[in-house]
C-alpha positions, -999 to +999 in steps of 0.1 A: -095-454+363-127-462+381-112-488+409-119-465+435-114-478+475-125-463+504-099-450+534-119-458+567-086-461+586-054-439+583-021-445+601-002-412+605+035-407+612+055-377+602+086-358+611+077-327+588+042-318+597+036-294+577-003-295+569-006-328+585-032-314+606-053-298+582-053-335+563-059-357+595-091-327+596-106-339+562-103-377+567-116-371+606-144-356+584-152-381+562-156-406+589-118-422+582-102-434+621-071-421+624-040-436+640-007-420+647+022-421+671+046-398+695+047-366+683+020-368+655-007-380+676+000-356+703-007-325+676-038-343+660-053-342+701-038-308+704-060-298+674-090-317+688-088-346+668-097-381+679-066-404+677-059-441+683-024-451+693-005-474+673+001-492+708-032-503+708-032-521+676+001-534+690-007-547+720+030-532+729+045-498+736+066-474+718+098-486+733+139-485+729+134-446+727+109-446+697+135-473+680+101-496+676+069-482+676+053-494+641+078-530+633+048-551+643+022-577+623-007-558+641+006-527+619+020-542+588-005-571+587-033-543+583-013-529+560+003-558+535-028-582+537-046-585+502-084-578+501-091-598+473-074-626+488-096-649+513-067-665+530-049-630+541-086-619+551-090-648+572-053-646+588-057-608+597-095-614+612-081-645+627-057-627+650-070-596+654-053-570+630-071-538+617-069-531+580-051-496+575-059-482+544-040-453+542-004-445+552+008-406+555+041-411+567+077-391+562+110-399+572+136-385+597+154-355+581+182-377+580+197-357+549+193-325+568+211-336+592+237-349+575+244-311+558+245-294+592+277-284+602+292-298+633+271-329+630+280-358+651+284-392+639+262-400+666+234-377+649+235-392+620+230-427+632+196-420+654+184-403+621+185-432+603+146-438+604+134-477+604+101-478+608+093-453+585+107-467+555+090-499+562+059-489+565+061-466+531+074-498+513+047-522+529+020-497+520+036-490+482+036-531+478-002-530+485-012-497+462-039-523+447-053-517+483-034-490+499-031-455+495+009-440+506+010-405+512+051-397+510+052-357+510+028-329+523+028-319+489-001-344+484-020-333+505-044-308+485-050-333+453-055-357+477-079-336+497-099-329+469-107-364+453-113-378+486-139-352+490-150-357+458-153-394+456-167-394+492-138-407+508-123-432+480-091-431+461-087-441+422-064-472+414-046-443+389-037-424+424-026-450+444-003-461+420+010-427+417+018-423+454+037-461+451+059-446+433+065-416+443+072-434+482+095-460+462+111-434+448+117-414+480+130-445+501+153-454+469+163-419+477+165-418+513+188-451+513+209-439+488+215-407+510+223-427+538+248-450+519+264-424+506+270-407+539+283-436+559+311-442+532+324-410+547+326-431+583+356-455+593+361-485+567+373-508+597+344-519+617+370-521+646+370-483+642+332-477+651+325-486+693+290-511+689+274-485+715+262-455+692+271-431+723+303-440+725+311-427+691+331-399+685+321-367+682+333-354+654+314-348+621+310-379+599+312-356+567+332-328+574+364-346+586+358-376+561+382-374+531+370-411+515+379-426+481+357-424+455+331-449+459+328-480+450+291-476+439+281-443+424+243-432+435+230-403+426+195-392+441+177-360+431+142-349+428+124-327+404+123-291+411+109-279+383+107-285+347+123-256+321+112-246+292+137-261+269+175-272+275+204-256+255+182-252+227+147-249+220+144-289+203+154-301+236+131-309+266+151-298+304+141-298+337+164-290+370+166-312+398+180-306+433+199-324+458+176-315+486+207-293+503+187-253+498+221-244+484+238-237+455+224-225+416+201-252+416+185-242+449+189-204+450+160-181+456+145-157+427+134-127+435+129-116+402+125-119+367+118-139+339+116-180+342+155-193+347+166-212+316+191-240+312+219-219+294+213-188+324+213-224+352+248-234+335+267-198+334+248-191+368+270-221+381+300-210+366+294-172+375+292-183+410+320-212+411+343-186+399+333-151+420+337-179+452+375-179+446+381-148+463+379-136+496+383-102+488+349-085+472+347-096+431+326-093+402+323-118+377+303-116+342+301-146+325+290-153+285+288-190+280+303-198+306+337-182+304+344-150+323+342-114+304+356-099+327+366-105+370+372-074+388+380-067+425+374-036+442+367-018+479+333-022+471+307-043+452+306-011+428+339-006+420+345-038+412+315-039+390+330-011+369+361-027+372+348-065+355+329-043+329+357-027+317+377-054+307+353-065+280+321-040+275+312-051+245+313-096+253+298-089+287+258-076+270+237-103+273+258-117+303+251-130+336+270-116+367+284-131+399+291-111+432+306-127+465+294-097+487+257-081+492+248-059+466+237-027+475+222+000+461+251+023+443+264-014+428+227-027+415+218+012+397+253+007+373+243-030+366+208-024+358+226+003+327+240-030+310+213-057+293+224-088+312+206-124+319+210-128+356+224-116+388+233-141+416+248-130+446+243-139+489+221-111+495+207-075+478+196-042+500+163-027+492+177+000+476+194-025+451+159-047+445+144-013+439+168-005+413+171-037+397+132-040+396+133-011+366+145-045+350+114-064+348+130-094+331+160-097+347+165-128+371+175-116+404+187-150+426+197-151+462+223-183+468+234-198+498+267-204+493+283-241+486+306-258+466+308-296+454+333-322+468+327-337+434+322-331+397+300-359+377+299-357+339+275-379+320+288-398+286+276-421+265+273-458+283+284-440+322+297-414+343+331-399+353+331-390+383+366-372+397+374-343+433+366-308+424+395-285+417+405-274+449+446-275+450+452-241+465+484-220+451+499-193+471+534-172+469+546-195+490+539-224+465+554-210+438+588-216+423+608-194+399+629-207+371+638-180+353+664-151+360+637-122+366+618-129+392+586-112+398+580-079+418+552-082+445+528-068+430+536-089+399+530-118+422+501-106+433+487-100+401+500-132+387+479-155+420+446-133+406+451-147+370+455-177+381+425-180+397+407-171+369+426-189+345+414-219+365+374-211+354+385-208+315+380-237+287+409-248+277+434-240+264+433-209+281+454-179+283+442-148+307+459-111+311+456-091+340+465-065+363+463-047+392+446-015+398+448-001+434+460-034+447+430-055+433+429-078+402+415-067+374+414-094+340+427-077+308+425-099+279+407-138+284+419-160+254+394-196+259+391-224+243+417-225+222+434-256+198+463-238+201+480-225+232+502-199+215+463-188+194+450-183+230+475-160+239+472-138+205+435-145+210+434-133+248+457-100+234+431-095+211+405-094+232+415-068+257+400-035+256+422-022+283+461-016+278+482-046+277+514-033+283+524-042+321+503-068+329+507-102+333+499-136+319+480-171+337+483-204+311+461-231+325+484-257+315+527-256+303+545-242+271+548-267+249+572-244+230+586-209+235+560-190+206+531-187+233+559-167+257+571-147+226+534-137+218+526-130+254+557-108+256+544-091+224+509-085+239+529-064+269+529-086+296+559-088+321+557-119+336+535-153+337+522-181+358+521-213+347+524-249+357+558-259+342+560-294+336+575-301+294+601-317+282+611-281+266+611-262+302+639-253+293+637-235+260+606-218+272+629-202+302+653-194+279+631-171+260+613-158+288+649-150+307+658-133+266+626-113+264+630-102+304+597-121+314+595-132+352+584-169+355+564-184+384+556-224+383+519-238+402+536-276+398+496-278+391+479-278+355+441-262+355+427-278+324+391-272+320+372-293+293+336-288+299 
């Protein structure tokens, strides 16, 4: 477009200001004025640049400790009035007001603050930015005028069509920057919103004197109901090459937390599809059960194999062995560093992906002879909530947290398990819980850690999973035990699990034929232990 304006004036404002120094350096240089407040002024003078204060387009102050620096008509007048239109010219000359024809402006981190721990509810309240917003909204109104500058990440396109139009802006990029600032207040309300519901419901609840609240944090403590509005607020981080298959465009988008799959930090490798994104997520969901060190390799999102061990090696091997041959082409999950022993065995096996919280040298080094594979750092979080798209909405429900211990457990039938049954049993479960449905998982333990045997997913049939699990395992099944994600509707999945090897089973309990299934666990000697809680997993 060839509507180009020209910025002679440029209000600056910005909490991140990252580059914000170089940029206030190339308008200073084409002759543009700058304005600025607080902190942003003070490191355009640090840098020897000459900056007015807003207060002196004002007439007033920053006051009510930097609550109101920029809700005035001498800022938003020069911002909203209309060039083309006489009347608005007239106003603004009339009573003094500047035209500002550029706004740089970002907002308090007030999602940043929101995610750190031990947050107080007093935080998040003074983060909630005002004036900021207003001014992004007031320039974006105006783009037929105005040029908003949202993200530092303008800065060099900006930089160079202002230098190459001599200080002017096309219509085509200030109607790009309108919405991109629409787009990050839509976002930065929504964050807000969204946080808050976390706070009290009863107004009564919240003193009127932000200081006097308590300090607690808002988010951590908050167990709300779902919400009453659903937003959801993410922003590009990068497009992929295609989704699950190659017909189908995909791109990833992130929350704006630096955790979790979609945030994680590659070190390595080939470009991260959407399929590697997916079992990623699931690799990593599922290694975070345990507290003890775990590897997890994962094909299509359900697990291979899970093994625990003393170290990251060990229980490596240990995952490996349960299924060699599903586990090529994989990707693999580790709760601990990986070091260097640990990286030279995984780099033997043709795999996707690796995510784990850290790698030594020596383990980059070693998994570096892999050119393609993805290597990703992850700092560690989990979702309060899982949201599934379908046609005409969303569903929306609390992640799967309901924690089972020995102490939980119940047993029905005469045989109850041995320790070590019971220990094997909790591991199963855990895994169980990361398995379509209907799933049936054997295990063991080797050493005292858990070690899966056999994984039957996905299954029509629960009794199929079971045969389908047995048939899977490459390691002995006699002696271990059995995890079913959901109850026996009739006694043939116990008979077939007892047929496999194993010696006793977890499961939730819960039919109308309870009782049959007991029977035939307490005929075949199989010890019983009911969760009271079903694991179904449907996508």
């Amino acid at each position: 477009m060839s509507d180009l304006k020209a910025i002679r004036r440029a209000l600056l404002s910005v909490t991140d200001k990252t580059g914000v120094v170089e940029f206030a350096g190339v308008l200073a240089g084409l002759g543009v004025e700058l304005v600025s407040t607080g902190g942003t002024a003070k490191a355009l003078r640090d840098a020897g640049l000459t900056v007015r204060d807003v207060a002196e387009l004002t007439g007033f102050p920053e006051m009510l400790d930097g609550r109101v620096k920029t809700l005035h008509p001498g800022v938003h007048g020069g911002i909203l009035h209309r060039r083309d239109h006489p009347d608005h010219v007239a106003a603004v000359a009339e009573h003094g007001i500047a035209p500002i024809d550029m706004v740089v402006v970002n907002l308090y981190a007030f999602e940043k603050t929101a995610a750190r721990e031990g947050v107080t509810t007093p935080e998040l309240i003074e983060n909630i930015d005002i004036g900021g917003p207003s001014m992004l909204r007031s320039a974006a109104k105006n783009f037929a005028d105005v040029a908003v500058v949202s993200s530092a990440a303008d800065y060099p396109a900006l930089t160079e069509e202002l230098k190459a139009n001599g200080g002017k802006l096309s219509l085509e990029t200030r109607w790009r920057l309108a919405r991109a600032a629409f787009a990050t207040t839509a976002a930065y309300d929504s964050a807000i919103a969204t946080t808050l519901e976390a706070l009290p419901a009863d107004p009564a609840a919240l003193p009127a004197d932000p200081a006097a609240l308590p300090d607690d944090s808002a988010v951590a403590t908050a167990a709300p109901a779902l919400p009453g509005v659903l937003r959801i607020s993410a922003t590009l981080k990068n497009s992929l090459r295609y989704g699950e298959n190659p017909h189908q465009a995909a791109a990833v988008y992130t929350d704006g937390s630096r955790k979790g799959i979609a945030n994680a930090e590659q070190l390595q490798g080939k470009e991260l599809s959407y399929n590697n994104l997916v079992d990623l997520d699931a690799c990593w969901a599922l290694v975070s059960e345990f507290e003890q060190t775990a590897v997890v390799i994962i094909k299509h999102t359900n697990p291979c194999g899970v093994g625990q061990g003393t170290t990251v090696e060990q229980a490596y091997l240990r995952a490996l062995e349960a299924d060699p041959v599903s586990s090529f082409g994989g990707v693999i999950g580790v709760n601990r560093v990986v070091d260097g022993p640990a990286a030279i065995e995984m780099a033997k096996l043709f795999v996707e992906a690796i995510v784990a919280p850290g790698f030594t040298p020596e383990a980059l080094a070693a998994l570096r002879t892999k050119k393609n594979l993805r290597v990703l750092r992850i700092e560690p979080t989990s979702p309060a909530r899982v949201l599934k798209q379908i046609s005409g909405g969303f569903l929306l429900q609390d992640e799967d947290r309901a924690p089972v211990t020995a102490g939980t457990l119940t047993y029905p039938t005469a045989r109850k398990p041995t320790p070590d049954e019971t220990a094997a049993l909790l591991f199963a479960w855990k895994v169980c819980k990361h398995v379509k449905s209907n799933a049936i998982v054997y295990a063991r333990l080797q050493e005292g850690f858990g070690q899966t045997v056999g994984i039957g997913a996905g299954q029509m049939s629960r009794v199929d999973a079971a045969r389908f699990g047995a048939m899977k395992a490459a390691l002995p099944l006699v002696g271990t035990v059995a995890a079913s994600d959901a109850f026996f509707p009739f006694p043939d999945g116990v008979e077939a699990i007892a047929n496999a090897g194993a010696t006793a089973i977890i499961q939730p309990g819960g039919s109308v034929r309870d009782a049959e299934v007991i029977a035939a666990a307490d005929r075949l000697g199989i010890a019983m232990a009911f969760t009271g809680i079903r694991h179904f997993r449907h996508g």
